[in-house]
C-alpha positions as CSV (number, residue, x, y, z in Angstrom):
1,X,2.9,9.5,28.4
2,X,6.6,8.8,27.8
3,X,6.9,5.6,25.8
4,X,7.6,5.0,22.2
5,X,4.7,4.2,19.9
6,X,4.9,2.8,16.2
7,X,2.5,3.5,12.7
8,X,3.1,0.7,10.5
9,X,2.7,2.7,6.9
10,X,3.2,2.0,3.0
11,X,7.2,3.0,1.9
12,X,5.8,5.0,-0.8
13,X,3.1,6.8,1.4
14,X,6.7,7.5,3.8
15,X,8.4,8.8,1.1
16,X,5.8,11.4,0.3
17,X,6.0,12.4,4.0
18,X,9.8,12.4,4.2
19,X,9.8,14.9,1.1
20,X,7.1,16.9,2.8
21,X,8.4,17.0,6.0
22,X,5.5,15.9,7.6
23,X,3.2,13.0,8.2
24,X,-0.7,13.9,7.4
25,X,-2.1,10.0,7.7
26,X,-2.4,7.1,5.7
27,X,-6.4,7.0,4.1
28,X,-7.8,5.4,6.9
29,X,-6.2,8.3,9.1
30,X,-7.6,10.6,7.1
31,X,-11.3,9.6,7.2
32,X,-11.1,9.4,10.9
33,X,-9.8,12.3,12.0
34,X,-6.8,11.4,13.7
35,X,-3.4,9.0,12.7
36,X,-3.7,5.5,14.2
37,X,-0.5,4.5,16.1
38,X,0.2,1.4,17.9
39,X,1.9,0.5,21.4
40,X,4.8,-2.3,21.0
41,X,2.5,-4.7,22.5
42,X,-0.2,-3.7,19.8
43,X,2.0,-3.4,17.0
44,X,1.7,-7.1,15.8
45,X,-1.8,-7.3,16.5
46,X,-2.4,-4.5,14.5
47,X,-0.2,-5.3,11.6
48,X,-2.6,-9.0,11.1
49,X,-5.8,-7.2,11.3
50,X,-4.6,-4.3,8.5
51,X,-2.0,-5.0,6.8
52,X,-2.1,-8.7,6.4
53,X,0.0,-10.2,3.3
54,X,1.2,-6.5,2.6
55,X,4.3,-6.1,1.5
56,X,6.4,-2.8,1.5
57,X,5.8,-1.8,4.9
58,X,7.8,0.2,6.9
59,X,7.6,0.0,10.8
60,X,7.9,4.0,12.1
61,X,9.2,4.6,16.3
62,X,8.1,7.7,17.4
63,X,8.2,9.3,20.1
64,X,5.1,10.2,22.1
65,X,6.2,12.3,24.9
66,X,7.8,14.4,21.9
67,X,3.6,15.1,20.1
68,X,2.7,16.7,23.2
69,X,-1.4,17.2,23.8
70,X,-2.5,16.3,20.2
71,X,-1.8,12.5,21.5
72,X,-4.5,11.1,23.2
73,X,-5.0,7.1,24.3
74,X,-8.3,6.2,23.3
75,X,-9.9,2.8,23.8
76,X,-10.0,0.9,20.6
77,X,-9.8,-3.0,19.6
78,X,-11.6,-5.1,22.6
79,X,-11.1,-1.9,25.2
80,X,-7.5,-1.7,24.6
81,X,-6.5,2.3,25.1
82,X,-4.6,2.8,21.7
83,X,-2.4,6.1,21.3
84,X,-3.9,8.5,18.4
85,X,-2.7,11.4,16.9
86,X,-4.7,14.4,16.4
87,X,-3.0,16.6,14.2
88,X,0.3,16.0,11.3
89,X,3.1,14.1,12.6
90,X,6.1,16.0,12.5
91,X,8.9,14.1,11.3
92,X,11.7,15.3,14.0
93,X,9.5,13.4,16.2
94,X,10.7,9.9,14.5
95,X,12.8,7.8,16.3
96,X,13.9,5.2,13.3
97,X,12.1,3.4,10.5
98,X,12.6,-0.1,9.4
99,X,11.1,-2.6,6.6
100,X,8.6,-5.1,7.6
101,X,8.8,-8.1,5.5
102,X,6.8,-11.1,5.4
103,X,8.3,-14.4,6.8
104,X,7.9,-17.4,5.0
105,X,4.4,-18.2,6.8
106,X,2.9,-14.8,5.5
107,X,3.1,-12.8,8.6
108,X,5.2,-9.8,8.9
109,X,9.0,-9.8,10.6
110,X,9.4,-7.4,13.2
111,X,12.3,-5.7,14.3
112,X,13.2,-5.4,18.4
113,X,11.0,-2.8,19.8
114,X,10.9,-1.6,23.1
């Protein structure tokens, strides 16, 4: 699948990944064995379930087609297939990273996505 996927992640958790070179997961990644993404469609659903009220959040583009086999869509939330990650996500693979701030009424901005 050729589309463009997005992992909404802590800035500090980023930075570790940027100086590493690699993206192993956020916790929740971790103990499940793959790296949660979302489709554009999902993104804001995905960002009031988890990461409601957060603050320093970065919204990560990424380019599927470019993770090959390791990405497999999965059915998650209500049936909807979800893209997940099995393996590191390699950074060459990121399209662009923006902040996601909170608007006034406590849920997050988001940029345009595609």
């Amino acid at each position: 699948m050729s589309e463009i996927i997005y992992k909404i992640v802590p800035a500090s958790l980023w930075q570790s990944a940027r100086s590493k070179g690699s993206f192993d997961g956020a916790p929740v990644d971790l103990a499940d064995g793959f790296i949660h993404f979302s489709t554009a469609a999902q993104a804001k659903e995905t960002a009031a379930k988890h990461f409601a009220g957060q603050t320093d959040l970065l919204l990560v583009a990424i380019d599927g087609a470019a993770l090959g086999e390791a990405l497999v869509y999965e059915p998650s939330r209500g049936g909807q297939l979800f893209p997940h990650l099995y393996g590191a996500l390699p950074l060459d693979a990121v399209l662009w990273e923006k902040t996601l701030p909170l608007g006034a009424d406590g849920t997050h901005l988001f940029p345009e996505m595609i």
